[in-house]
C-alpha positions as CSV (number, residue, x, y, z in Angstrom):
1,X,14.3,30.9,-21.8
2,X,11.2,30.0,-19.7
3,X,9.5,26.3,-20.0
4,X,5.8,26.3,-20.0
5,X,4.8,23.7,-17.8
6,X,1.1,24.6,-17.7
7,X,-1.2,22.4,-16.5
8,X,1.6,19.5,-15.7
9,X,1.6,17.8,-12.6
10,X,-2.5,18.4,-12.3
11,X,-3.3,15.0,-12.2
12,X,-0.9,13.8,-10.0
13,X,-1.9,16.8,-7.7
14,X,-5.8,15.5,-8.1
15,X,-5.3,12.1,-7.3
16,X,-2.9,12.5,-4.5
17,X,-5.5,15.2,-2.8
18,X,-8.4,12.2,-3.7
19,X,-6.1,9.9,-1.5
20,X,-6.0,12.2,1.1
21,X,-9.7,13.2,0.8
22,X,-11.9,12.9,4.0
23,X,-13.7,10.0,2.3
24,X,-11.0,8.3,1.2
25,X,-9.2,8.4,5.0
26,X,-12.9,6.9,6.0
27,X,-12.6,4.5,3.3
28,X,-9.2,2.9,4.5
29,X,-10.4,3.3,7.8
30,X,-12.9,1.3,7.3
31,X,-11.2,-1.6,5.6
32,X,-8.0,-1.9,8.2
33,X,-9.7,-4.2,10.5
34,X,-10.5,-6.8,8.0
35,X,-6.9,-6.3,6.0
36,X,-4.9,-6.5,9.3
37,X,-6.6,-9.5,10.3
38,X,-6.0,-11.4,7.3
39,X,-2.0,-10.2,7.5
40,X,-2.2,-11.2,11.0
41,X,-2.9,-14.2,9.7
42,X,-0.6,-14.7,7.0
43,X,2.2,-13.8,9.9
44,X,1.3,-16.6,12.4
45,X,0.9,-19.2,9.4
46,X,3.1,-18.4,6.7
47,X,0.6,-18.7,4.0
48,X,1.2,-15.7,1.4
49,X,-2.0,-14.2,1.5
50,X,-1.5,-13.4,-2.5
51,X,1.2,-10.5,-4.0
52,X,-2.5,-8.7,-5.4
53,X,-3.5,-8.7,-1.8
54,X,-0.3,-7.3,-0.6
55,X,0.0,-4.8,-3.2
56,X,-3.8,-3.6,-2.8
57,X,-3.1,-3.0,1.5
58,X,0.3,-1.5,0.1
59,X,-1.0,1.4,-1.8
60,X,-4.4,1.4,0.1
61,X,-3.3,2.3,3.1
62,X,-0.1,3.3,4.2
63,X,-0.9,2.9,7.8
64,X,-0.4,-1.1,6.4
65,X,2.8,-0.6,5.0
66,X,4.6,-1.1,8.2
67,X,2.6,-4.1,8.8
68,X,3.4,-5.6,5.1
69,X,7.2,-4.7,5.5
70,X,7.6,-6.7,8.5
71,X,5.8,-9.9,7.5
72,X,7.7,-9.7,4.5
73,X,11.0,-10.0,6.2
74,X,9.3,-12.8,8.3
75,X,8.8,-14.9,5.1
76,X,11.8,-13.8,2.4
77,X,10.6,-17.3,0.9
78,X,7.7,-15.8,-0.6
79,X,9.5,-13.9,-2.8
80,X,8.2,-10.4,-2.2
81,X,9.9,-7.6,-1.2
82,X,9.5,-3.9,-0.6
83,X,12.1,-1.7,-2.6
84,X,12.5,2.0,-3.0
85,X,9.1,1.9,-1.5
86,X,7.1,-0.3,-3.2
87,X,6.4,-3.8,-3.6
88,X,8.1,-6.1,-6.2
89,X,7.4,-9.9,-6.6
């Protein structure tokens, strides 16, 4: 017996080749400076910069993630943590 799976998986295909779309790559690119320099920040003060914030450099830009995981074991207070790769509050 053969499943049909026709069509499934297209629009998970579609938006993960949109994230990884020249403009898209420009896009992030072009918000990192201003995003790192808030978590940079949020790291030397300890104010939470927001979980929204967090969660919108989190699946924004990947090249953030690193940056987000360790300022999040910096401040455990806060109450946000990354698990099985993504952010919970």
């Amino acid at each position: 017996m053969k499943a049909d799976h026709k069509g499934e998986g297209s629009a998970v295909s579609t938006l993960n080749s949109e994230k990884w779309s020249h403009e898209a790559i420009v896009a992030r690119s072009n918000m990192r400076p201003e995003r790192m320099q808030k978590l940079k920040v949020a790291a030397n003060s300890g104010q939470n910069p927001g979980f929204d914030f967090l969660q919108q450099c989190w699946n924004g830009d990947p090249a953030l993630q690193i940056v987000i995981k360790k300022v999040l074991v910096k401040f455990p207070q806060w109450g946000i943590a990354c698990v099985d790769g993504a952010l919970v509050d």
